[in-house]
C-alpha positions as a printed NumPy array, in Angstrom:
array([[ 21.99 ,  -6.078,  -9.133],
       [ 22.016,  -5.68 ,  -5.314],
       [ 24.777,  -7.131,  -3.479],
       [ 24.404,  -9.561,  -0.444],
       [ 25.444,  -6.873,   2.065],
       [ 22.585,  -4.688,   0.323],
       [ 20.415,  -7.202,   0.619],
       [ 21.826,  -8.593,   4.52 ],
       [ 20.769,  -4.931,   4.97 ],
       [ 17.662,  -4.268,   3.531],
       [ 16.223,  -7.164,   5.407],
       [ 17.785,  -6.057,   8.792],
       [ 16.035,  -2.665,   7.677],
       [ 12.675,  -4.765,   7.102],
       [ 12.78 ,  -6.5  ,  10.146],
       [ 13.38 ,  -3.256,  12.309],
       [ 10.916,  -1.298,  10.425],
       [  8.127,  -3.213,   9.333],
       [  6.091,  -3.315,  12.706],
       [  6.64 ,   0.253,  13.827],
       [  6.08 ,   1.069,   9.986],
       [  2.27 ,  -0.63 ,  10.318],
       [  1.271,   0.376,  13.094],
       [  1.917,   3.966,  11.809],
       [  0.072,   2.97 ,   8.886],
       [ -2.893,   1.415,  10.507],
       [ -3.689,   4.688,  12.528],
       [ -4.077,   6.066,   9.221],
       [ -6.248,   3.609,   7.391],
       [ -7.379,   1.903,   9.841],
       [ -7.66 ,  -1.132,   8.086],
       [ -4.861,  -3.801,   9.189],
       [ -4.275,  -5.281,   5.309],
       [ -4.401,  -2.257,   3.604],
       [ -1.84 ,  -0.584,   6.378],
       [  0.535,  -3.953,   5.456],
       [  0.362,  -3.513,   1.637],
       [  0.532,   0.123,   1.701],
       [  4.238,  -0.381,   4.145],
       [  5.06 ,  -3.328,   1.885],
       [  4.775,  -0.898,  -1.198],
       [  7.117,   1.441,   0.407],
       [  9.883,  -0.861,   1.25 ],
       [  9.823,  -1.779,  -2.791],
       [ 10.152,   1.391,  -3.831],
       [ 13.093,   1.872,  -1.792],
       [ 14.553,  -0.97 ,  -2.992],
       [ 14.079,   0.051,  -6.195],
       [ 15.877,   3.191,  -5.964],
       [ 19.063,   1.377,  -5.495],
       [ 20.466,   4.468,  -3.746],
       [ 23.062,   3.957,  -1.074],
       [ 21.023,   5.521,   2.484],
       [ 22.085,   4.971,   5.612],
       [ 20.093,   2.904,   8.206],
       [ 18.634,   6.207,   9.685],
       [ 17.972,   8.044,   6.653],
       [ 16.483,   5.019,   5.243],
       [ 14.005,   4.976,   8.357],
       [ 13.265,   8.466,   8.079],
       [ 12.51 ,   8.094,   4.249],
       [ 10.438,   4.781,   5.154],
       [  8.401,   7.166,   7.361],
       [  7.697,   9.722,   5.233],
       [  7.019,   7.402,   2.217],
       [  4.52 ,   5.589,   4.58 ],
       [  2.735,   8.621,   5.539],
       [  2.657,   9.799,   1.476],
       [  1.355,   6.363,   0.749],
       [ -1.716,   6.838,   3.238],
       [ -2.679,  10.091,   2.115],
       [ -2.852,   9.089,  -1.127],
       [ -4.852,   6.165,  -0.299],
       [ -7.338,   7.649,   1.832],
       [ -7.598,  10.762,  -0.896],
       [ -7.805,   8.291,  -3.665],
       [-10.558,   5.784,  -0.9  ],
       [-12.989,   9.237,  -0.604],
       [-13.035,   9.796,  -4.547],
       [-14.389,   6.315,  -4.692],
       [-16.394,   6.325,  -1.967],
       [-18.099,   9.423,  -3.097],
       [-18.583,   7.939,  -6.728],
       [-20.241,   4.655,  -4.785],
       [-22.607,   7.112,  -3.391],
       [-23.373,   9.697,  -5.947],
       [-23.747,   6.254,  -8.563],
       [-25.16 ,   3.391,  -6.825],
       [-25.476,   0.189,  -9.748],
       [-28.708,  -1.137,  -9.75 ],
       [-28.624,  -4.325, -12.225],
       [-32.142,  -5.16 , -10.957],
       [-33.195,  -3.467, -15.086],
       [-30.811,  -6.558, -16.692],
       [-32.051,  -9.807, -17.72 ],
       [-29.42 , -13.13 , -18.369],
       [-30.105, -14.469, -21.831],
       [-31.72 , -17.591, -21.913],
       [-30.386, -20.526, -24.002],
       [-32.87 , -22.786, -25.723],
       [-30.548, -25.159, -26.309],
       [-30.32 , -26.111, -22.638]])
Protein backbone atom coordinates (compact mmCIF):
# COMPACT_ATOMS: atom_id res chain seq x y z
CA UNK A 1 0.00 0.00 0.00
CA UNK A 2 1.37 3.44 -1.00
CA UNK A 3 1.41 6.05 1.51
CA UNK A 4 -0.13 9.61 1.06
CA UNK A 5 3.30 11.25 0.73
CA UNK A 6 3.93 8.48 -2.08
CA UNK A 7 1.03 9.23 -3.54
CA UNK A 8 1.23 13.54 -2.80
CA UNK A 9 4.35 12.62 -4.84
CA UNK A 10 3.59 10.59 -7.57
CA UNK A 11 0.98 13.06 -8.63
CA UNK A 12 3.38 16.10 -8.26
CA UNK A 13 5.62 13.70 -10.51
CA UNK A 14 2.49 13.33 -12.97
CA UNK A 15 1.74 16.75 -13.16
CA UNK A 16 5.45 17.82 -13.96
CA UNK A 17 5.96 15.05 -16.31
CA UNK A 18 3.04 14.22 -18.16
CA UNK A 19 3.18 17.09 -20.86
CA UNK A 20 6.90 17.08 -21.53
CA UNK A 21 6.46 13.14 -21.34
CA UNK A 22 3.79 13.42 -24.55
CA UNK A 23 5.12 15.53 -26.41
CA UNK A 24 8.26 13.28 -26.42
CA UNK A 25 6.00 10.58 -27.18
CA UNK A 26 4.07 12.15 -29.95
CA UNK A 27 7.32 12.86 -32.02
CA UNK A 28 7.59 9.27 -31.94
CA UNK A 29 4.18 8.02 -32.90
CA UNK A 30 2.91 10.68 -34.11
CA UNK A 31 -0.40 9.98 -33.17
CA UNK A 32 -1.66 12.29 -30.13
CA UNK A 33 -3.84 9.23 -28.27
CA UNK A 34 -1.57 6.65 -28.75
CA UNK A 35 1.50 9.09 -27.45
CA UNK A 36 -1.06 9.68 -24.14
CA UNK A 37 -1.71 5.94 -23.50
CA UNK A 38 1.67 4.86 -24.29
CA UNK A 39 3.03 7.87 -21.28
CA UNK A 40 0.01 6.83 -19.21
CA UNK A 41 1.33 3.12 -19.36
CA UNK A 42 4.63 4.23 -18.15
CA UNK A 43 3.63 6.18 -15.18
CA UNK A 44 1.71 2.69 -14.02
CA UNK A 45 4.43 0.75 -14.28
CA UNK A 46 6.34 2.95 -12.14
CA UNK A 47 3.90 2.96 -9.75
CA UNK A 48 3.84 -0.43 -9.69
CA UNK A 49 7.34 -0.95 -8.87
CA UNK A 50 6.82 0.56 -5.53
CA UNK A 51 10.54 1.41 -5.44
CA UNK A 52 11.60 4.47 -3.52
CA UNK A 53 13.30 6.98 -6.69
CA UNK A 54 13.96 10.24 -6.31
CA UNK A 55 12.12 13.03 -8.27
CA UNK A 56 15.06 13.12 -10.84
CA UNK A 57 15.73 9.60 -11.20
CA UNK A 58 12.13 9.03 -11.47
CA UNK A 59 12.12 11.57 -14.53
CA UNK A 60 14.99 10.08 -16.05
CA UNK A 61 13.41 6.50 -15.74
CA UNK A 62 9.97 8.10 -17.05
CA UNK A 63 12.07 9.08 -20.10
CA UNK A 64 13.62 6.16 -20.90
CA UNK A 65 10.50 3.99 -20.21
CA UNK A 66 8.67 6.40 -22.66
CA UNK A 67 11.12 6.05 -25.34
CA UNK A 68 11.11 1.86 -24.73
CA UNK A 69 7.37 2.08 -24.89
CA UNK A 70 7.48 3.79 -28.49
CA UNK A 71 9.84 1.55 -29.95
CA UNK A 72 8.03 -1.19 -29.08
CA UNK A 73 4.94 0.22 -30.40
CA UNK A 74 6.06 1.36 -33.62
CA UNK A 75 8.11 -2.23 -34.00
CA UNK A 76 5.06 -4.06 -32.89
CA UNK A 77 2.63 -1.09 -35.49
CA UNK A 78 5.08 -2.29 -38.73
CA UNK A 79 4.54 -6.16 -37.96
CA UNK A 80 0.90 -5.39 -38.30
CA UNK A 81 0.99 -3.15 -40.84
CA UNK A 82 2.97 -5.46 -42.96
CA UNK A 83 0.52 -8.45 -42.15
CA UNK A 84 -2.49 -5.83 -43.33
CA UNK A 85 -0.64 -5.68 -46.51
CA UNK A 86 0.80 -9.02 -47.27
CA UNK A 87 -3.14 -10.41 -46.11
CA UNK A 88 -5.74 -8.08 -47.11
CA UNK A 89 -9.53 -9.83 -45.88
CA UNK A 90 -11.76 -9.90 -48.57
CA UNK A 91 -15.29 -11.18 -47.07
CA UNK A 92 -16.83 -10.26 -50.46
CA UNK A 93 -16.71 -14.83 -50.88
CA UNK A 94 -19.19 -14.97 -47.47
CA UNK A 95 -22.81 -15.07 -47.54
CA UNK A 96 -25.17 -14.21 -44.07
CA UNK A 97 -27.52 -17.12 -43.54
CA UNK A 98 -30.90 -16.44 -44.22
CA UNK A 99 -33.70 -17.24 -41.72
CA UNK A 100 -36.99 -18.50 -43.05
CA UNK A 101 -38.57 -17.93 -40.12
CA UNK A 102 -38.41 -14.16 -40.55
Amino acid sequence: MHSESKRYDFERLYIDCQPRLTAYALRFVNNPIEAQDLVHDCFMALWDRQAPLDPEEARMLLFAMTRNRCLNYLKHKSIVDKYTISCPVSYTHLTLPTNSLV
